[in-house]
BAGULO-600508 format. One line per 4 residues: number of its first residue (from 1); for each residue x, y, z of N, C-alpha, C. Coordinates in Angstrom, 1 decimal, decimal comma. Layout:
NUM) X:Y:Z:X:Y:Z:X:Y:Z; ...
REM end
This chain:
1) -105,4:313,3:36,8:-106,6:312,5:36,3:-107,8:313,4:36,3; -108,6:313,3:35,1:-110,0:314,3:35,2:-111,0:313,0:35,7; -111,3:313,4:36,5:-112,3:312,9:37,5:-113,7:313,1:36,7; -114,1:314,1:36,6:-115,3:314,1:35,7:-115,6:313,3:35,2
5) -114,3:313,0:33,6:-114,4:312,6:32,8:-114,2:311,3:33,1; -113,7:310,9:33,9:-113,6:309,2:34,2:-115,0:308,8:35,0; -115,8:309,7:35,7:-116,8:309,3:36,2:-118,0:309,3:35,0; -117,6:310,1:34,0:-118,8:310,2:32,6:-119,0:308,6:32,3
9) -117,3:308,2:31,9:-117,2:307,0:31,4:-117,5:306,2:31,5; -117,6:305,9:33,3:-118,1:305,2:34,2:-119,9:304,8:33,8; -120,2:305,8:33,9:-121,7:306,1:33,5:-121,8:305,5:32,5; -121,8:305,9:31,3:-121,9:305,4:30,1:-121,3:303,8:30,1
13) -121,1:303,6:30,6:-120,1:302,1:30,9:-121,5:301,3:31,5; -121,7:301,3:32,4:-122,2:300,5:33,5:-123,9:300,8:33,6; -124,0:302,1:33,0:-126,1:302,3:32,5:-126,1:301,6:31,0; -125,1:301,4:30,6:-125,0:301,1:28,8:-126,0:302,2:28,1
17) -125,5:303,0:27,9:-125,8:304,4:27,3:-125,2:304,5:26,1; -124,2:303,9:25,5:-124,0:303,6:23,9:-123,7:304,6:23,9; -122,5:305,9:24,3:-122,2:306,9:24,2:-122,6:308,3:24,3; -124,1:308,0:24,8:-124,9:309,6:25,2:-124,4:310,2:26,3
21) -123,5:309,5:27,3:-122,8:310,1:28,2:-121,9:310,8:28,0; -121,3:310,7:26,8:-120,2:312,1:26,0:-120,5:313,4:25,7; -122,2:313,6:25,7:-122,0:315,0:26,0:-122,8:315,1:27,5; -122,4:314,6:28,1:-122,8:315,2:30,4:-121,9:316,3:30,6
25) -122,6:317,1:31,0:-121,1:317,9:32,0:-121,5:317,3:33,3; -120,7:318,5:34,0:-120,8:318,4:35,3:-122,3:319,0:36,1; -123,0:319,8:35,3:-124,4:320,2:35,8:-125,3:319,5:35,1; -125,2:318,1:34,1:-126,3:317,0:33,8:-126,2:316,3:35,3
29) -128,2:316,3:35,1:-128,8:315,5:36,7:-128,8:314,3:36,5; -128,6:313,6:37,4:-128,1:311,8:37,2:-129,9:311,4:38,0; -130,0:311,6:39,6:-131,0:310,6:40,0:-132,2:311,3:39,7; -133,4:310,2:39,1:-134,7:310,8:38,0:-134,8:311,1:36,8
33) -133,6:311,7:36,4:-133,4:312,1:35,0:-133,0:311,2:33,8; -132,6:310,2:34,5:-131,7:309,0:33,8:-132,3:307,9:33,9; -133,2:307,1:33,1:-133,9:306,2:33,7:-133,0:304,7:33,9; -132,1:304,8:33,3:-131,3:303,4:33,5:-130,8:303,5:34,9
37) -130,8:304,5:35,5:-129,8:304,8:37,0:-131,1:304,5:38,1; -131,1:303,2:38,5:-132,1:302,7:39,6:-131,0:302,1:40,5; -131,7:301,9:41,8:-130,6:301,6:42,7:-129,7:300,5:42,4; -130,3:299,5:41,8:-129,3:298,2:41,6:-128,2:299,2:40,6
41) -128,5:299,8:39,9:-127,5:300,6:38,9:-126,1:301,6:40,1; -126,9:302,0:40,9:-126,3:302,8:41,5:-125,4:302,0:42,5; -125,6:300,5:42,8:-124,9:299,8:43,4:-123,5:299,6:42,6; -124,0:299,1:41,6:-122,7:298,8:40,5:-121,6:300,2:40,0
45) -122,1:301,6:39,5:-121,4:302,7:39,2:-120,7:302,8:40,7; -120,7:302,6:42,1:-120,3:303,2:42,8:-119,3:301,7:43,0; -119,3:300,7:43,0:-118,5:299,4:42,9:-117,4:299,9:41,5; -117,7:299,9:40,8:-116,9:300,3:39,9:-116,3:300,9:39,6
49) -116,3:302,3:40,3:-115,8:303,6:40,6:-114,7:303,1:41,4; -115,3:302,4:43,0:-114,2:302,2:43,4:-112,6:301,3:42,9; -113,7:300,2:42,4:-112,7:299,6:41,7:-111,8:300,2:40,6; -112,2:301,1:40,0:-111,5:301,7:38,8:-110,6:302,8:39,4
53) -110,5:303,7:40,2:-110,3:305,1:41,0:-109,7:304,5:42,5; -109,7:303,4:42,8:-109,1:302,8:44,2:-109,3:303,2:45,3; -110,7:303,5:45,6:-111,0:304,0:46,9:-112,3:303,0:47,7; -112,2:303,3:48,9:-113,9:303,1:49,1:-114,6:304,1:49,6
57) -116,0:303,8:49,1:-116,7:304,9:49,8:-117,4:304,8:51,0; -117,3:306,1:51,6:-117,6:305,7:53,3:-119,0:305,6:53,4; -119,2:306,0:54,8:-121,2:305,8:55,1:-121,6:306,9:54,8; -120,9:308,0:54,5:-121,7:309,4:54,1:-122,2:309,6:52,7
61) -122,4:308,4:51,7:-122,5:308,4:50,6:-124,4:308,2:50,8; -125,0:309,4:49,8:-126,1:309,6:49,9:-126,7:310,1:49,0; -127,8:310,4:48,7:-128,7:310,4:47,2:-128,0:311,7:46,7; -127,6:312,3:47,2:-127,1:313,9:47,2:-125,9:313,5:46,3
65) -124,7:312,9:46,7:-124,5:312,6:45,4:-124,6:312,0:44,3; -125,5:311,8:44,0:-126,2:311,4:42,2:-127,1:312,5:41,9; -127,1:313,6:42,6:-127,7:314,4:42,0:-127,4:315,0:40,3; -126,3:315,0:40,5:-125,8:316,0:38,7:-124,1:314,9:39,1
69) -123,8:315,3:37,3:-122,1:314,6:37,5:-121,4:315,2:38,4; -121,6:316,3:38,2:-120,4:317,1:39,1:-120,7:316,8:40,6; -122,1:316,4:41,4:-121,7:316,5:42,7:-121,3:314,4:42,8; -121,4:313,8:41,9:-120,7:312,2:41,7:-119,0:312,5:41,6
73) -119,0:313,6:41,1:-117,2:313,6:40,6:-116,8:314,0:42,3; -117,5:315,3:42,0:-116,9:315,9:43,9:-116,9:314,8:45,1; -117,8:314,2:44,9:-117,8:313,0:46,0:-116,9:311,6:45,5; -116,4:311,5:44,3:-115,5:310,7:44,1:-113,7:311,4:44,7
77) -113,7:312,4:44,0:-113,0:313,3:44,1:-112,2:313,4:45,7; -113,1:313,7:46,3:-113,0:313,7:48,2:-113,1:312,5:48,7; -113,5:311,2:48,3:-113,1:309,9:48,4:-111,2:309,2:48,2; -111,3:309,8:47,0:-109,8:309,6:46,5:-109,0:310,8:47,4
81) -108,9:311,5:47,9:-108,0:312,5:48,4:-108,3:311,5:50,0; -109,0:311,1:50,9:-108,6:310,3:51,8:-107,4:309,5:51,9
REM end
């Protein structure tokens, strides 16, 4: 599974971004940069995630990951490998 790309999807899913989340890499910055991504937002992409990717996330989940995709993928990523 590409993680990345299931976490792009995620994004563009749940901010309703109408497809501007197709071109993110992994070095597009998510918290500040993205105005639809406020915390009620950030409640839902990480509900979602889990639901979609089958994990939960633990108490170490922190603004640090929403910094860019790639450190959301890496912290999804190391969620699923538990």
């Amino acid at each position: 599974m590409d993680v990345t790309r299931e976490v792009i999807n995620v994004l563009d899913e749940v901010l309703s971004l109408g497809g501007r989340a197709a071109s993110f890499t992994r070095e597009t910055p998510l918290l500040g940069a993205i105005p639809e991504l406020d915390s009620m937002a950030v409640a839902t992409l990480i509900t979602t995630l889990e639901e979609r990717l089958g994990f939960v996330a633990d108490d170490d989940l922190d603004g640090s990951a929403f910094a860019t995709v790639g450190a959301l993928a890496d912290f999804v990523s190391a969620q699923i490998a538990q």
